[in-house]
PDB file as gemmi writes it, atoms N, CA and C in Angstrom:
CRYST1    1.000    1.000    1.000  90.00  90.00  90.00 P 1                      
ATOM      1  N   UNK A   1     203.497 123.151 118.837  1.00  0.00           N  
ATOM      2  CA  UNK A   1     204.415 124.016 119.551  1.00  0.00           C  
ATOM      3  C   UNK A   1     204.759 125.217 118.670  1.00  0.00           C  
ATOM      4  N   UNK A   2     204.799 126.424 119.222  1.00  0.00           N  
ATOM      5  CA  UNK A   2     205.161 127.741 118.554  1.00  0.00           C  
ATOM      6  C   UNK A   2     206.365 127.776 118.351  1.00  0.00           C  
ATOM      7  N   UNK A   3     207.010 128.681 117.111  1.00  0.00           N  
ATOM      8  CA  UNK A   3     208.560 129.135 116.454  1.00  0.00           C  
ATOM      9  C   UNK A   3     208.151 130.328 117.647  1.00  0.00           C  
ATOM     10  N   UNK A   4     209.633 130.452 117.731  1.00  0.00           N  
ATOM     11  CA  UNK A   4     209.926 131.873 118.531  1.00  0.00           C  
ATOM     12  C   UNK A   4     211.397 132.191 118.183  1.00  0.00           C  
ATOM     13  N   UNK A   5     211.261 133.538 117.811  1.00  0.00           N  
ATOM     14  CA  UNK A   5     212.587 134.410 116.943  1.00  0.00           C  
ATOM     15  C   UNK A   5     213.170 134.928 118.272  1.00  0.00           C  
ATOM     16  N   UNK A   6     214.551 134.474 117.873  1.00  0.00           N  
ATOM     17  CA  UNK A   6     215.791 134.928 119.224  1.00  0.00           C  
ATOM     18  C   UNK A   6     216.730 135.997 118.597  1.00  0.00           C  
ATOM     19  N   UNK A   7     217.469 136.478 119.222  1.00  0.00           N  
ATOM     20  CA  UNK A   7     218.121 137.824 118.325  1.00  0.00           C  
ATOM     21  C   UNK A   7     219.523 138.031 119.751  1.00  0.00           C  
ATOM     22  N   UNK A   8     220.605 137.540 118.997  1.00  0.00           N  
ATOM     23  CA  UNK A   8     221.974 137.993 120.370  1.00  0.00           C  
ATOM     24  C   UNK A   8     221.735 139.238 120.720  1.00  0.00           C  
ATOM     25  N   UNK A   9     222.039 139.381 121.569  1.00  0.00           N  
ATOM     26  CA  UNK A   9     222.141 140.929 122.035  1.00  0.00           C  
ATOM     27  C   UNK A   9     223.672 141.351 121.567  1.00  0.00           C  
ATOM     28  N   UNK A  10     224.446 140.647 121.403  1.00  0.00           N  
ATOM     29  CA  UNK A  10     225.850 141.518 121.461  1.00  0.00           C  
ATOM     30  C   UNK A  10     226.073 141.452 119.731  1.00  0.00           C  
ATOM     31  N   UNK A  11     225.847 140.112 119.038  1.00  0.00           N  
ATOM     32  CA  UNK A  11     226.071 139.955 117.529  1.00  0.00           C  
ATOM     33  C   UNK A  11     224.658 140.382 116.823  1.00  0.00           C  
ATOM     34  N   UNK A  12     224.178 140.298 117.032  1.00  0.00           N  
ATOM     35  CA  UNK A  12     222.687 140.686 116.752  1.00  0.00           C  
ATOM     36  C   UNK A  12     222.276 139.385 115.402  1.00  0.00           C  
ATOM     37  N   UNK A  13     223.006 138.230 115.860  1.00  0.00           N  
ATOM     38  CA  UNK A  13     222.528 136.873 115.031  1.00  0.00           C  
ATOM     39  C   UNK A  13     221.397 136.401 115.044  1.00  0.00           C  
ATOM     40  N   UNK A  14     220.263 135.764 114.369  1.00  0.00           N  
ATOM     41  CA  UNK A  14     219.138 135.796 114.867  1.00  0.00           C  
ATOM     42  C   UNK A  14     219.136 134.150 114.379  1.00  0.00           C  
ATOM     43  N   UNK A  15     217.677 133.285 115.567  1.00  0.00           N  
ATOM     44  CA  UNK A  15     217.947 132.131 115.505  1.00  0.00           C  
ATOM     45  C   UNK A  15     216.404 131.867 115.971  1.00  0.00           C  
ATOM     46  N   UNK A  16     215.382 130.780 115.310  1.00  0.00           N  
ATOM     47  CA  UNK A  16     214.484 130.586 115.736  1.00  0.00           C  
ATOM     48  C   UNK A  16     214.538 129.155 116.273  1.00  0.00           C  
ATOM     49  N   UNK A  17     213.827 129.324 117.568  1.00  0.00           N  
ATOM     50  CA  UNK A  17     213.775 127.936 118.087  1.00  0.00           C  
ATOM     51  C   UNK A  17     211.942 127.320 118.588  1.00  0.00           C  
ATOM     52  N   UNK A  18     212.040 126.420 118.505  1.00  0.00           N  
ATOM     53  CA  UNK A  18     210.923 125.487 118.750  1.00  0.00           C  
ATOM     54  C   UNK A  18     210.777 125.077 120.105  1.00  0.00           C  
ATOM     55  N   UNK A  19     209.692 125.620 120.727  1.00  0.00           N  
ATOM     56  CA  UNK A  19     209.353 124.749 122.102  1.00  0.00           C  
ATOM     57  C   UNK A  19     208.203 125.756 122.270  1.00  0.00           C  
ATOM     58  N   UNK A  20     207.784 124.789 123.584  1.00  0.00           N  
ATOM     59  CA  UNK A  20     206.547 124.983 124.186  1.00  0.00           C  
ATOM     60  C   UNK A  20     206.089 126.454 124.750  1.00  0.00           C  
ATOM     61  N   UNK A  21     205.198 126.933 125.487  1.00  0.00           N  
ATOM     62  CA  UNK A  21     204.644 128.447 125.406  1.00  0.00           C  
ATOM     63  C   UNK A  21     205.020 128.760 126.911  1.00  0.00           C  
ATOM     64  N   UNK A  22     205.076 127.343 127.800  1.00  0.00           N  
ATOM     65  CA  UNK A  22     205.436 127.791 129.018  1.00  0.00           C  
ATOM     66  C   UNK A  22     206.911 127.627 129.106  1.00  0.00           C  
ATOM     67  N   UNK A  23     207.567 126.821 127.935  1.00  0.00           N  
ATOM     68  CA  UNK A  23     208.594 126.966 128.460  1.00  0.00           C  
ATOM     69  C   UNK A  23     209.666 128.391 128.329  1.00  0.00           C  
ATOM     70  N   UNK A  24     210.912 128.385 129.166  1.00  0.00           N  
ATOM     71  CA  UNK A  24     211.682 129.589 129.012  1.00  0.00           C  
ATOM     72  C   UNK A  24     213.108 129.390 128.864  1.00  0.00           C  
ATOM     73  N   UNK A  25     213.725 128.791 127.579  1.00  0.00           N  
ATOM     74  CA  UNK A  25     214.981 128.083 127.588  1.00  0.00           C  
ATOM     75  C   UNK A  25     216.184 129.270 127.490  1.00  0.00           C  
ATOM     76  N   UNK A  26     217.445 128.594 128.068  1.00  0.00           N  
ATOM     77  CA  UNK A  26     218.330 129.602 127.921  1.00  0.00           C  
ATOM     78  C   UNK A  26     218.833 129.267 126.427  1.00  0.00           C  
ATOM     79  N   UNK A  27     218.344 130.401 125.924  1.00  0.00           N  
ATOM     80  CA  UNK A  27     219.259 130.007 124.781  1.00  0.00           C  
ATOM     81  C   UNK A  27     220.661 130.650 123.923  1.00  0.00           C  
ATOM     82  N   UNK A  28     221.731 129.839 123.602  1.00  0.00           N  
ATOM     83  CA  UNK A  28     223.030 130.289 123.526  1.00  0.00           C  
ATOM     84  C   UNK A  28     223.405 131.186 121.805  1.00  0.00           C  
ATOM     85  N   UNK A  29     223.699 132.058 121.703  1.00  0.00           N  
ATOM     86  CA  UNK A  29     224.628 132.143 120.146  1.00  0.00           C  
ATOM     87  C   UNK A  29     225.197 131.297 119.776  1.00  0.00           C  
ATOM     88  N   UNK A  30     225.228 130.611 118.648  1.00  0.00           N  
ATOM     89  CA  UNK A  30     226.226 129.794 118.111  1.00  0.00           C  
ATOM     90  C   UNK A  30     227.197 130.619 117.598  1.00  0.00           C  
ATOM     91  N   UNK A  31     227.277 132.099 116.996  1.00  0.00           N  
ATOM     92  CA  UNK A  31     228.299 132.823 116.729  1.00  0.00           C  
ATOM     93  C   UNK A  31     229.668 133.105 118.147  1.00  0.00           C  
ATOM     94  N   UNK A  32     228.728 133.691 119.378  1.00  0.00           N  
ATOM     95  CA  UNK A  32     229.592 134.352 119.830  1.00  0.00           C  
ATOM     96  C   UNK A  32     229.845 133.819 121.348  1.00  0.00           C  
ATOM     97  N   UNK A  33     228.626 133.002 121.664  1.00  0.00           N  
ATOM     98  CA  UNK A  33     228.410 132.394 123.212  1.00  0.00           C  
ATOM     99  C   UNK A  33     227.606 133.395 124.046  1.00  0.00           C  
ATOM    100  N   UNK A  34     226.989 134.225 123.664  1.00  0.00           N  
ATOM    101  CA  UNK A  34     226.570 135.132 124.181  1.00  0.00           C  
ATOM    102  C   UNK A  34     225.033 134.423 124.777  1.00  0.00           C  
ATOM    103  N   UNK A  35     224.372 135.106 125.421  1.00  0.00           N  
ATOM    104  CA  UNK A  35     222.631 135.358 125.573  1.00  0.00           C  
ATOM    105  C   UNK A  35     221.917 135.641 124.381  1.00  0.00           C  
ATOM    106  N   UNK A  36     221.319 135.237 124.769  1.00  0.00           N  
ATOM    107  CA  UNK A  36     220.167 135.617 123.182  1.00  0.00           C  
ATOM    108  C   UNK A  36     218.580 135.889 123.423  1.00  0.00           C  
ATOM    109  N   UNK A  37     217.488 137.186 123.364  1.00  0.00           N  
ATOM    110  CA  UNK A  37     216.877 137.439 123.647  1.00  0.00           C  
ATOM    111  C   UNK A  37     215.530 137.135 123.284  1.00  0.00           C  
ATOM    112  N   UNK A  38     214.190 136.857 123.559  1.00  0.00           N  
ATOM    113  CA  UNK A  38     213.269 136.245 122.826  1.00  0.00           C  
ATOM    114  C   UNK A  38     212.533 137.998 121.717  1.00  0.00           C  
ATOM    115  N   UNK A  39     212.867 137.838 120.448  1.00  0.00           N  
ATOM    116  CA  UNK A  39     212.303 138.508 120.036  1.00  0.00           C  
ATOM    117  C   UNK A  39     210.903 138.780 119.009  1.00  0.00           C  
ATOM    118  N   UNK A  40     209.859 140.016 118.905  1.00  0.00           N  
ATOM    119  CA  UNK A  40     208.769 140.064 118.359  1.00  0.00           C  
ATOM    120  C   UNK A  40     209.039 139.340 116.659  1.00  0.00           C  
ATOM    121  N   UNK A  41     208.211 138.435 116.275  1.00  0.00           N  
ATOM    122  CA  UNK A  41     208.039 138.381 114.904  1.00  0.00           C  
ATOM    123  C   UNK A  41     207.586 138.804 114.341  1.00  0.00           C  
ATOM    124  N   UNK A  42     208.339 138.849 112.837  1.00  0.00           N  
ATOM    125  CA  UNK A  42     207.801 139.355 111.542  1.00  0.00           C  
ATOM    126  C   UNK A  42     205.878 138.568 111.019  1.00  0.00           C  
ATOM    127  N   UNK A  43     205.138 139.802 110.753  1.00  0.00           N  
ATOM    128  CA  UNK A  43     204.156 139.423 110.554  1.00  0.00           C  
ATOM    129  C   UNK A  43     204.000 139.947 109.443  1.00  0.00           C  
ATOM    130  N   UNK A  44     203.461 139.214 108.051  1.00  0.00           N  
ATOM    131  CA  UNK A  44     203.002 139.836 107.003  1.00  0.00           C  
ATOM    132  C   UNK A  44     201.305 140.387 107.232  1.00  0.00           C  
ATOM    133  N   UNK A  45     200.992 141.804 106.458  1.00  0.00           N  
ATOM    134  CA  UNK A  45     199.820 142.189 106.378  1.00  0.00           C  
ATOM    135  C   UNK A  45     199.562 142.304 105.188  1.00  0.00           C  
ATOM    136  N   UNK A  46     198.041 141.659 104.960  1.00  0.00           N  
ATOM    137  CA  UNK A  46     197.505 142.382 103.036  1.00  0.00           C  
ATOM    138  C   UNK A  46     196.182 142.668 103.355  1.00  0.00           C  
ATOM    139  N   UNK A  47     196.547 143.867 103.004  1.00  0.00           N  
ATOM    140  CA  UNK A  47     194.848 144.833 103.263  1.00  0.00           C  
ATOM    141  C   UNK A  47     193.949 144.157 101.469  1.00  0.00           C  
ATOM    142  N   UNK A  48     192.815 143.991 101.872  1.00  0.00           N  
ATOM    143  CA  UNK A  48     191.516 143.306 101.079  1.00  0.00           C  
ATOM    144  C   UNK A  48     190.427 144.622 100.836  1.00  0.00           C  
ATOM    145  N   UNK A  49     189.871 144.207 100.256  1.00  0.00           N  
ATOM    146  CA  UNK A  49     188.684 144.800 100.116  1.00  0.00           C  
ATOM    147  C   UNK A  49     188.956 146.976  99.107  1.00  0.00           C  
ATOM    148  N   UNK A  50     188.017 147.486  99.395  1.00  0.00           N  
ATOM    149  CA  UNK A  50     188.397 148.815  98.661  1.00  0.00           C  
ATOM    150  C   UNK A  50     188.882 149.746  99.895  1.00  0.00           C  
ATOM    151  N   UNK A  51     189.151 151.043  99.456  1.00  0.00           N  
ATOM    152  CA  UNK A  51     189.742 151.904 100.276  1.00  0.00           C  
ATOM    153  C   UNK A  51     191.341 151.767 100.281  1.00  0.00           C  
ATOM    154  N   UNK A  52     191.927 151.058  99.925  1.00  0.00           N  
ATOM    155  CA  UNK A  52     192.930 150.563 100.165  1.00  0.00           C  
ATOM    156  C   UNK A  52     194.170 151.417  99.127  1.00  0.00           C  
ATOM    157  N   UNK A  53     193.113 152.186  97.934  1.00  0.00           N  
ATOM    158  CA  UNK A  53     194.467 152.188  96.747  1.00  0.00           C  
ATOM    159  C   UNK A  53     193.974 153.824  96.552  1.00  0.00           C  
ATOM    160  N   UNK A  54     194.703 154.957  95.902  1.00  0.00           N  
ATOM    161  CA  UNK A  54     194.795 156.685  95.551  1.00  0.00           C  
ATOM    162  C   UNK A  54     193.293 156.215  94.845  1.00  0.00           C  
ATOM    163  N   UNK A  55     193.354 155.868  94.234  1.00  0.00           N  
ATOM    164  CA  UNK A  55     191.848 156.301  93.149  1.00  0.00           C  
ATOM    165  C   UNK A  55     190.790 155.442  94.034  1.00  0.00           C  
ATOM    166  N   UNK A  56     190.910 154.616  95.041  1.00  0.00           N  
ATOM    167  CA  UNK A  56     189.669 154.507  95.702  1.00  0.00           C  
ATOM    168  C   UNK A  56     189.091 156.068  96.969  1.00  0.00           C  
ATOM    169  N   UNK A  57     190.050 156.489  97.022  1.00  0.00           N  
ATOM    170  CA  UNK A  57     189.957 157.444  98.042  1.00  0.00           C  
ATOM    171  C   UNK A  57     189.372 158.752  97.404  1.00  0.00           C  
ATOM    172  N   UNK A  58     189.612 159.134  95.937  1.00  0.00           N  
ATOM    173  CA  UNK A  58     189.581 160.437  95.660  1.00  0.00           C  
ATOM    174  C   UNK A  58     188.271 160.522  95.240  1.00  0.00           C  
ATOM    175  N   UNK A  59     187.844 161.832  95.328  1.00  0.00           N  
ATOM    176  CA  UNK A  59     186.635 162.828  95.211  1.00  0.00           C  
ATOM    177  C   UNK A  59     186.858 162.891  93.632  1.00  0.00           C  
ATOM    178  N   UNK A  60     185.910 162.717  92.622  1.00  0.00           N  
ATOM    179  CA  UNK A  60     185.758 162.853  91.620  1.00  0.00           C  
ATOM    180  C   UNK A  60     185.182 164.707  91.504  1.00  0.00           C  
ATOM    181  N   UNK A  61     185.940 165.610  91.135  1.00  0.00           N  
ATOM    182  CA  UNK A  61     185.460 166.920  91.027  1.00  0.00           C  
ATOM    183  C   UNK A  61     185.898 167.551  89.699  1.00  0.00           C  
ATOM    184  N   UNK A  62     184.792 167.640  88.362  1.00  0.00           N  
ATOM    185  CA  UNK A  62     184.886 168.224  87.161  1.00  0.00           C  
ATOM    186  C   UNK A  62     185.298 169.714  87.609  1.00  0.00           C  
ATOM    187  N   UNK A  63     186.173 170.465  86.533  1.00  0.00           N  
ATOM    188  CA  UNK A  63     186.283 171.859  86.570  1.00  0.00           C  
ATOM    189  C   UNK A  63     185.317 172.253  85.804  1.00  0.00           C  
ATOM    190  N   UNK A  64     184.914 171.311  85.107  1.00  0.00           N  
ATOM    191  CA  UNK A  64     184.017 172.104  83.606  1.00  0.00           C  
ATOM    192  C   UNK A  64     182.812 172.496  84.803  1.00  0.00           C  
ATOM    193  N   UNK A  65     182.031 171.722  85.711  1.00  0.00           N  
ATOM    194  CA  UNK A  65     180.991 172.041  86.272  1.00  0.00           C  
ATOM    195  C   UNK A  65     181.394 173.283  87.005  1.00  0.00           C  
ATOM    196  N   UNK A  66     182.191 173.298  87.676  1.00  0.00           N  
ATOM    197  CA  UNK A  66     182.601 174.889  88.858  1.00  0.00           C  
ATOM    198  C   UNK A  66     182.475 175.809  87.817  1.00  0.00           C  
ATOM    199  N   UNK A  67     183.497 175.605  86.604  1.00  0.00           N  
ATOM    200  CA  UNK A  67     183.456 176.963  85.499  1.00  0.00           C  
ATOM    201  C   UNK A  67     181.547 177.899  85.222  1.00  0.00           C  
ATOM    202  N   UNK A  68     181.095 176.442  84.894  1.00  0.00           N  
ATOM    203  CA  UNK A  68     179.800 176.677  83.980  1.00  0.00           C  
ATOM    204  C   UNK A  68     178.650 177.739  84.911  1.00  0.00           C  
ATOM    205  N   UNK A  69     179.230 177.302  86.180  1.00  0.00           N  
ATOM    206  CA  UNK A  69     178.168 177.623  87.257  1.00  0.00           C  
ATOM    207  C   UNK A  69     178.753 178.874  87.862  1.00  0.00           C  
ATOM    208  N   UNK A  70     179.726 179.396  87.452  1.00  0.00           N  
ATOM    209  CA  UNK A  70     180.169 180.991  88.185  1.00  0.00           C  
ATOM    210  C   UNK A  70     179.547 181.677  87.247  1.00  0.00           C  
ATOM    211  N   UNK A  71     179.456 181.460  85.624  1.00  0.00           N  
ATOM    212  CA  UNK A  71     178.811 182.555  85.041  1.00  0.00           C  
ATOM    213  C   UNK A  71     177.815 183.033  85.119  1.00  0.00           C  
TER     214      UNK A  71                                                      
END                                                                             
């Protein structure tokens, strides 16, 4: 069974609950008694591989070569 992140609408308390994918429970604040909304979760990302970092991206360009070659 999937976690699913709830978030009050009025306290903005957040509360994850456990159940099934079809189900659709009402679920209460324990802070305030309010409604509580089903909200998107936090997903971690880690980029792999190259491209990823300043010195994988940059153009290697000597000045000494541009200089040598205008004269």
């Amino acid at each position: 069974m999937p976690m699913y992140r709830y978030i009050c609408t009025r306290c903005g308390t957040e509360k994850v609950e456990l159940h099934g994918i079809n189900d659709n429970p009402e679920i209460i604040c324990d802070v305030c008694g309010n409604g509580m909304e089903r909200a998107i979760g936090r997903v971690g990302i880690v980029f792999k591989g190259s491209g990823f970092y300043i010195t994988d991206s940059k153009k290697s360009t000597s000045k000494k070569s541009d200089n040598s070659s205008n004269k």
